[in-house]
C-alpha atoms as one frame of an Amber mdcrd trajectory, in Angstrom:
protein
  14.634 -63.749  25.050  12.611 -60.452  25.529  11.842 -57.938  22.801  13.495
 -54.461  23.440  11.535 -52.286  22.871  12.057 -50.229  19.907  13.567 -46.438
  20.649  10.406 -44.062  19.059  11.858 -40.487  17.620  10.122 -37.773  19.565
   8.195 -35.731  17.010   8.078 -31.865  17.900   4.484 -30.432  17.283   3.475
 -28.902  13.928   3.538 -25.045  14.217   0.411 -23.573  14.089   0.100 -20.603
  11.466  -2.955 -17.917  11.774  -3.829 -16.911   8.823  -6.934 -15.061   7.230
  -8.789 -17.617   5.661  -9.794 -16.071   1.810  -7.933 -17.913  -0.508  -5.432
 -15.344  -1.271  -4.149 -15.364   2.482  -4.445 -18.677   2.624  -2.156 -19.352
  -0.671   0.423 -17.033   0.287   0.643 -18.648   4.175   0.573 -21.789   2.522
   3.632 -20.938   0.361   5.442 -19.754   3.887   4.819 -23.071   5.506   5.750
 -25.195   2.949   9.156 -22.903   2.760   9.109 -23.287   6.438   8.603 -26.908
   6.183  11.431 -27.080   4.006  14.093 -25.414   5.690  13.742 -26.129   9.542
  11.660 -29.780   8.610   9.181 -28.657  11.068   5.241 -29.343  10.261   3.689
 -26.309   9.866  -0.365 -26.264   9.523  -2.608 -23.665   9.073  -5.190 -21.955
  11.287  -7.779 -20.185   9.571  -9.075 -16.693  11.343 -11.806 -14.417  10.339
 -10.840 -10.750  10.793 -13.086  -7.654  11.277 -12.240  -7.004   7.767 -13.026
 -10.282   6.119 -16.646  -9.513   7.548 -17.826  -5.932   7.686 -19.423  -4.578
   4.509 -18.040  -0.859   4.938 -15.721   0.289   2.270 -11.727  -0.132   4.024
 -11.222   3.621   3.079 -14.106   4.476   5.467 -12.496   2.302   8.221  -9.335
   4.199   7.877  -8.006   0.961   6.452  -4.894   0.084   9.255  -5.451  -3.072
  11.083  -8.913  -4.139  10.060  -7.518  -7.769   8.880  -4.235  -7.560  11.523
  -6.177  -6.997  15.031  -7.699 -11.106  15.251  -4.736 -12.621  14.308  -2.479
 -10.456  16.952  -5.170 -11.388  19.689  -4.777 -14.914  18.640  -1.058 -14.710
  19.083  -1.704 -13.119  22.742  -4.021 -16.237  23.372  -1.587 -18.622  22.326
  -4.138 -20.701  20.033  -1.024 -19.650  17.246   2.664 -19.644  16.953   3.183
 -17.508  14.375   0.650 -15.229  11.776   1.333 -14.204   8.273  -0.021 -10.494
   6.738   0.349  -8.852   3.627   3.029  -6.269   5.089   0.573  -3.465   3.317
  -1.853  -4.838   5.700   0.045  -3.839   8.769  -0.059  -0.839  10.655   2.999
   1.200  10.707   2.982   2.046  14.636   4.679  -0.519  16.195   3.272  -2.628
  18.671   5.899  -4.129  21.606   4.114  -7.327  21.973   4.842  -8.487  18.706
   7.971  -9.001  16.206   8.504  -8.732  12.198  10.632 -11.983  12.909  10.782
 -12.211   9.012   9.738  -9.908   5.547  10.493 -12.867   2.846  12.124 -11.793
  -0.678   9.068  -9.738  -2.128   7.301 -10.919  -5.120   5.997  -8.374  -7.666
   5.388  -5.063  -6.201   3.175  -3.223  -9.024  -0.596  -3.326  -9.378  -2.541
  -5.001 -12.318  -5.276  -4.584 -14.584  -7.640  -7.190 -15.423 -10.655  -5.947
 -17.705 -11.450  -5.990 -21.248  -8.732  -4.153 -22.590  -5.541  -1.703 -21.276
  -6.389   1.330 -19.354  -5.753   3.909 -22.541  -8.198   1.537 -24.516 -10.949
   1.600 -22.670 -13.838   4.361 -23.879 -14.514   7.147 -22.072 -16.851   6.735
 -19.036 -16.061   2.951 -18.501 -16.541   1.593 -14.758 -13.173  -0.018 -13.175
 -13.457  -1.520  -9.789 -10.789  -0.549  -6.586 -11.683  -0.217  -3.032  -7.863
   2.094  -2.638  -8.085   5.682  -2.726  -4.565   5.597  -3.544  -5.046   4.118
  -6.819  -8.299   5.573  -7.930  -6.403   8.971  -7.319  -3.289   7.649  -9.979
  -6.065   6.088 -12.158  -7.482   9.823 -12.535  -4.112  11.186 -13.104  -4.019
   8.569 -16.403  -7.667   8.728 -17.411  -9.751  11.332 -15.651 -12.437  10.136
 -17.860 -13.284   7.273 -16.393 -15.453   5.951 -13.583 -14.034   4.784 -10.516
 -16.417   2.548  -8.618 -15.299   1.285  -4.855 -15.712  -2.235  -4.375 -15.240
  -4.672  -1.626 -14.425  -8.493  -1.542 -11.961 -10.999  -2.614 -10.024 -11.255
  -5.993 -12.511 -13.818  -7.502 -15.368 -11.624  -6.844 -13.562  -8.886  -8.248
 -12.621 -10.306 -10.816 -16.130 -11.740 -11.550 -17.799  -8.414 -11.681 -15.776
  -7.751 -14.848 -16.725 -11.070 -16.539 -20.441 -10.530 -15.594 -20.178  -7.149
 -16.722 -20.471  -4.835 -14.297 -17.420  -3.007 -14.416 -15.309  -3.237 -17.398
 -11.860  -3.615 -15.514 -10.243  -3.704 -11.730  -7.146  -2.828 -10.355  -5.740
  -5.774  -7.971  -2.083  -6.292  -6.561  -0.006  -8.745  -8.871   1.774 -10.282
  -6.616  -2.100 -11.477  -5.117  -3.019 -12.758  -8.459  -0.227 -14.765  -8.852
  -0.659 -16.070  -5.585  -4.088 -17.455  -6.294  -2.765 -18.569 -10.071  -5.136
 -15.772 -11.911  -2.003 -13.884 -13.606  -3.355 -15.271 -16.707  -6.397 -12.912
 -16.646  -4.170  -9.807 -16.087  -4.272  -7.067 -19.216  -1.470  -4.545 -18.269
   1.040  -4.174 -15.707   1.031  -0.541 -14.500   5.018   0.410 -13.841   6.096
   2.414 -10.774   5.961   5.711 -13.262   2.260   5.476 -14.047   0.596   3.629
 -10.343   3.447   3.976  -7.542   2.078   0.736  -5.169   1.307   0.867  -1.818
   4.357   0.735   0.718   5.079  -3.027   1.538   2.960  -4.036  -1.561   4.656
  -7.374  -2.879   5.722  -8.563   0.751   4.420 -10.575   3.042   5.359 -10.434
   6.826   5.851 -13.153   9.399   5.209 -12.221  12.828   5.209 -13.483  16.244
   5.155 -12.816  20.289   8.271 -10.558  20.677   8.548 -12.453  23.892   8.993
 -15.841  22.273  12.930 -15.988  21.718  13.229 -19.136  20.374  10.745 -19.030
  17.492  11.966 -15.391  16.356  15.368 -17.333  15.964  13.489 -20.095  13.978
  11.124 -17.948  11.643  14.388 -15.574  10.817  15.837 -18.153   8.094  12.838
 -16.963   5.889  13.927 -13.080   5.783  15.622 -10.918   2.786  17.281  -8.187
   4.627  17.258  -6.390   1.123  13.602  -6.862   1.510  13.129  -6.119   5.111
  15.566  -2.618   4.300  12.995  -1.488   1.165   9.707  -2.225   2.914  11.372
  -0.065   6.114  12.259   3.001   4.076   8.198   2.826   2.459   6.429   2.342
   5.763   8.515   5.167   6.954   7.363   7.527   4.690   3.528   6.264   5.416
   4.268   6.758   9.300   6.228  10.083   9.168   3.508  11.389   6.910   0.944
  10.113   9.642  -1.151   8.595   6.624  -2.674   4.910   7.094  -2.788   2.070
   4.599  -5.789   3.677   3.097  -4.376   6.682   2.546  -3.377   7.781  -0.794
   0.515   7.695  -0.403   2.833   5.391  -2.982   6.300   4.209  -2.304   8.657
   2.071  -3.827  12.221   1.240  -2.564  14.766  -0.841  -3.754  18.157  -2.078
  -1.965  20.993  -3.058  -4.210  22.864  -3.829  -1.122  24.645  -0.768  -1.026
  22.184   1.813  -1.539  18.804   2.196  -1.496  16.757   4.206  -3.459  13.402
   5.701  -2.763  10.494   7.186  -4.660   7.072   8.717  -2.801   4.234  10.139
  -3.559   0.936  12.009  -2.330  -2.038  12.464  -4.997  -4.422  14.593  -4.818
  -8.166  13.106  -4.994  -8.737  14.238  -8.838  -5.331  12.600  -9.891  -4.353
  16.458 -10.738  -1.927  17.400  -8.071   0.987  15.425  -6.605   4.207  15.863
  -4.398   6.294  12.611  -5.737  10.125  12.731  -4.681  12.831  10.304  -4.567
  16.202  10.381  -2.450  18.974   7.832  -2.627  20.636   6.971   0.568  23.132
   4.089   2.608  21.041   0.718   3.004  22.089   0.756   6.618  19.548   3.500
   7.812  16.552   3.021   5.924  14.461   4.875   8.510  16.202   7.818   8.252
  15.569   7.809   4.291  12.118   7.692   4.884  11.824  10.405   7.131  14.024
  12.653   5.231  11.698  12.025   2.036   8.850  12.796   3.850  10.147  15.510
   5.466  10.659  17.540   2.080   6.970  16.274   1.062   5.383  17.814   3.847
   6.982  21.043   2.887   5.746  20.834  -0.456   1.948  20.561   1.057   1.608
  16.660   0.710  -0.187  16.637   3.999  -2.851  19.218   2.134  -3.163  16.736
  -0.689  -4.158  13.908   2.173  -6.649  16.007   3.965  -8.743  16.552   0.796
  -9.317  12.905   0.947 -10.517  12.911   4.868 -13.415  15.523   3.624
């Protein structure tokens, strides 16, 4: 008697994932594909990409900040040599672009920056060095201790971080949510709350995004987003585009969505910390957009765009 031969499940190809390829954007994309991975059982692997950002040695203030690590990965989502990319949603530029999608903001992890140095902030002497490379939070930094040094530095968290333990600055300012990513919480000194070092809008969340064109895999990568999430990060990145500031720029805003309401808080400091326009407004979750605006709106009348310029001079 012949053998029949024996009925083979068709395997569907891994997704491919473009991500940057330091080992921050690579921990964090790895975390969305194995969540991926989990709840759709498709393979997900990753593509590493080096961005204009990853490689230029100016300062990201100088280059105006938006885009710098978004543009390679959006070209290789034209070219089709990725499925899907993965950003830090601060990352992003807030114009929107039609060939593309936010088919999913996961639940965001912590939102507030982090100090690792040698001691807290307020401890530190007078005239000690602490590494950022964000106008936004050397301007809040001032506001807290105008006597210290602010020195702008470039590169990953570990080399960061290693200019403190070689001693050449006494402290840096990173993102939390990045140094729990890459398992270096351990090495933070202070967690700065919303009322000292408002974070950057989106700061916390990552974004999945994908060919608007692409129907079927907007439908897939949706299990992944927190509309509370997605509703926050809206009402912050409309503040930063109605006050026609980019990621650089030194503009704070935190959100939150209690599924009901959201409430917002902005602000606009001035390059020596001394000056600020910071308001909040409360409004339906359903239009966070129009929030956003609205705040920004009464910011601009209070000279926040003045406050910005100083730091364009």
């Amino acid at each position: 008697m012949t053998p029949q031969p024996t009925q083979l499940s068709v395997q569907r190809p891994a997704l491919r994932l473009g991500t940057r390829r330091s080992l921050m954007a690579t921990s964090q994309s790895q975390m969305v594909a194995d969540a991926y991975t989990a709840h759709t059982g498709r393979a997900v692997e990753l593509v590493g990409i080096t961005t204009f950002g990853d490689v230029t040695k100016a300062h990201l203030a100088q280059l105006g900040g938006t885009g710098v690590f978004v543009s390679a990965l959006r070209d290789a989502l034209v070219e089709g040599t990725v499925d899907f990319a993965v950003h830090s949603l601060k990352d992003l530029p807030t114009k929107p672009d039609e060939r593309f999608t936010l088919a999913a903001i996961p639940a965001r992890h912590d939102h507030r920056d982090a100090l690792v140095g040698h001691a807290k902030l307020a401890d530190l002497p007078p005239g000690a060095r602490v590494g950022t490379g964000s106008p936004r939070r050397v301007a809040m930094l001032r506001a807290l201790r105008p006597d210290l040094e602010y020195v702008p530095i470039r590169g990953n968290a570990d080399t960061r971080i290693g200019k403190v333990h070689s001693g050449e600055l006494d402290a840096v300012v990173l993102a939390a949510a990045g140094l729990a990513r890459i398992g270096r919480e351990a090495e933070i000194v202070q967690i700065f709350e919303v009322e000292e070092l408002l974070p950057a809008p989106g700061q916390g969340a990552l974004a999945v995004e994908c060919l608007a064109g692409r129907a079927d895999l907007v439908d897939l990568l949706a299990v992944l987003d927190d509309p509370l999430t997605r509703s926050a990060v809206t009402a912050e990145r409309t503040v930063l585009a109605a006050l026609e500031a980019g990621c650089s720029a030194p503009v704070g805003a935190h959100a939150v969505d209690d599924g009901s309401t959201l409430n917002l808080t902005a602000t606009v400091v001035a390059l020596d910390g001394a000056r600020a326009v910071r308001k909040s407004a409360a409004g339906p979750s359903s239009d966070p957009s129009a929030l956003g605006r609205e705040l920004a709106a009464r910011m601009l009348a209070e000279g926040a765009d003045r406050l910005m310029g100083e730091h364009s001079q």
